[in-house]
N, C-alpha and C positions, 0 to 999 in steps of 0.2 A: 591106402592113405596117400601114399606117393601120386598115384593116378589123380585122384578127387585134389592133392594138391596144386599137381599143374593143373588140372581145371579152371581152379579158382582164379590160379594167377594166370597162367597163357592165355585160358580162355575165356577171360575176359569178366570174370564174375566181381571181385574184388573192385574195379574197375568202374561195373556198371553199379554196384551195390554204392558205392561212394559217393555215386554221380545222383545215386535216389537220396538219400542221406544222412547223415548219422542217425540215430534214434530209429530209422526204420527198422520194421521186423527183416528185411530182406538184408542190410545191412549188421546186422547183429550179429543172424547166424553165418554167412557167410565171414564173416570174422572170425566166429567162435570156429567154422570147421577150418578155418584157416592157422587158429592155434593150436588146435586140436592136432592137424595132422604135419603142423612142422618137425615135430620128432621124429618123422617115420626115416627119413635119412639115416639119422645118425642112433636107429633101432635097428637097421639094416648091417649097418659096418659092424654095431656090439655084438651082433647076433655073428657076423663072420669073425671075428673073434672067437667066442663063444664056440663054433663049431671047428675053425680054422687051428686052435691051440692043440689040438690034438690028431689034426689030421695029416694027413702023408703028401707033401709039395709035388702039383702033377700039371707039368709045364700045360700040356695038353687042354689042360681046363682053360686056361686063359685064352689058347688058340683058337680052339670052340668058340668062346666067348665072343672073340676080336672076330670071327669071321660071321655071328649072329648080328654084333653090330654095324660091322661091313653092308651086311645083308638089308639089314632095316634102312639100312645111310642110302643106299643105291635107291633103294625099291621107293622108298620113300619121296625120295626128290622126281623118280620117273614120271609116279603118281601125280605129283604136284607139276610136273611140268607138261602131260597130258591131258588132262583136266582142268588146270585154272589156264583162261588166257593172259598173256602178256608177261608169262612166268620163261626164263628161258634161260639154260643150262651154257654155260662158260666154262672156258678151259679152267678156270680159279673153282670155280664152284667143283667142276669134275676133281681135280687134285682135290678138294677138301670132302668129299666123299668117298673116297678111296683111301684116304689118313684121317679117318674122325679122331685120333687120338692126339695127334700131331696138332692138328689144327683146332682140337678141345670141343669138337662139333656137340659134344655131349659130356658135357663137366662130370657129370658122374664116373663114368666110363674110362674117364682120361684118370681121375684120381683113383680110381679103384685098381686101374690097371699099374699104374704107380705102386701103388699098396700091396698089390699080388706080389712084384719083385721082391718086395721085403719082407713078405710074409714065411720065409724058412727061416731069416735072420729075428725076428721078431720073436720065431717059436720058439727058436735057441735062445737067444733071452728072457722070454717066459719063462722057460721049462726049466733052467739052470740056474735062477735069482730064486733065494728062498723068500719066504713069504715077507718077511721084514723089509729087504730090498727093494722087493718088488710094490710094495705098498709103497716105500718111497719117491722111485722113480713114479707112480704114477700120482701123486698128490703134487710131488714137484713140475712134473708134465700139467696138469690141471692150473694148478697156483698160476705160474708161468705162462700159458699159453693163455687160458681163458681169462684171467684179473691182468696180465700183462697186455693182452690186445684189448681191452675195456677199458683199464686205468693209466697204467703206462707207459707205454710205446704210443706214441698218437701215429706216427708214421704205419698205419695200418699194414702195409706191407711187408713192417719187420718181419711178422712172424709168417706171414705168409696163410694163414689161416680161413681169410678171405670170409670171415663171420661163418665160417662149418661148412663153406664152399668149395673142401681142400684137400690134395692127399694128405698132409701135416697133419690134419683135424680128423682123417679117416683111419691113419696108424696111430694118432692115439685113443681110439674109440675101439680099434680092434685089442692095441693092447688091455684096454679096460676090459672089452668083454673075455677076452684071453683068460685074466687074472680072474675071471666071476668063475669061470670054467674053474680051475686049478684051486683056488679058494674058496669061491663062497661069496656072498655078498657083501659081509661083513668086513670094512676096513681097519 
C-alpha cells in the first residue's frame, strides 16, 4: 500500500488522472486507491506498537536500520547521477545523503527513528499504566492532537503533527497499537 501510494502521488498518477478529469474512470480509481491506501502509514506504526509493547529495546536494530537507509540514500543518488544527464552530485547533496535523517531525506525514517528513542520509555509507560489510565491518556492524546490540530490550534505547527507526517503522530499511533496489544480493542 505504501509502495502503490507513492506511485500515485510521486509518480505522477493522481496528477495525470486530474489533468483527464474528474468523472473519468481513470480519475476515480486512482482516487479511490489513493484513499484506499492512505492508512498504510499509520497501520505500519500501530502494528510497531502492537509488536513493539512487548518486546526487548535492541539499540542494534535501529543501527541496521540507519545503515540499510544509508545504503538506499548513497546507491540511489549514484544511480541517478550515472544515468540521467545533467543530474550532478554537490558537496550539499553528498552531506544530505550521508545524514538522511538529519536532513529528513526520508520523513519516514527520520520520525520512526525519533520514535525508536522513545520506544523503552513508551513501554514503560504502557506496561505500568493500568488499563483505566492508559485509556485515558490515549483518548486525551486523540481528543487533543487530532480535533486540536482540525479545530483549534489553526497555527498548524502547534502540535507539530504535520497532518500524520510526524514522529508526535507516530508515538501516538504506537502507543495505541501498544494498548490493543495489552488490552484488547475495546476502549
Amino acid at each position: 500500500m505504501i509502495v502503490l501510494y507513492h506511485c500515485l502521488l510521486l509518480g505522477g498518477v493522481i496528477t495525470k488522472a486530474t489533468q483527464i478529469g474528474i468523472g473519468s474512470i481513470n480519475y476515480d480509481i486512482s482516487w479511490l486507491l489513493d484513499t484506499l491506501c492512505y492508512c498504510a502509514v499509520n497501520c505500519y506504526a500501530l502494528i510497531s506498537g502492537y509488536i513493539g509493547v512487548k518486546s526487548k529495546f535492541k539499540l542494534q536494530n535501529i543501527i541496521k536500520l540507519w545503515f540499510q537507509v544509508l545504503f538506499y540514500s548513497v546507491v540511489l543518488n549514484i544511480i541517478m547521477w550515472v544515468t540521467i544527464p545533467n543530474v550532478s552530485i554537490n558537496k550539499g547533496l553528498l552531506i544530505q545523503m550521508l545524514m538522511p535523517i538529519s536532513f529528513e531525506r526520508y520523513w519516514y525514517f527520520s520520525a520512526y527513528f525519533i520514535l525508536f528513542a522513545f520506544m523503552p520509555f513508551l513501554n514503560l509507560l504502557l506496561n505500568n499504566l493500568d488499563k483505566s489510565m492508559a485509556t485515558k491518556l490515549l483518548i486525551t492524546l486523540i481528543l487533543v492532537c487530532s480535533f486540536g490540530e482540525t479545530f483549534i490550534f489553526r497555527a498548524k505547527t502547534f502540535l507539530s503533527l504535520q497532518s500524520g507526517y510526524s514522529a508526535p503522530w507516530l508515538i501516538i499511533l504506537y502507543l495505541i497499537g501498544g494498548y490493543i496489544k495489552l488490552y484488547g480493542w475495546k476502549f
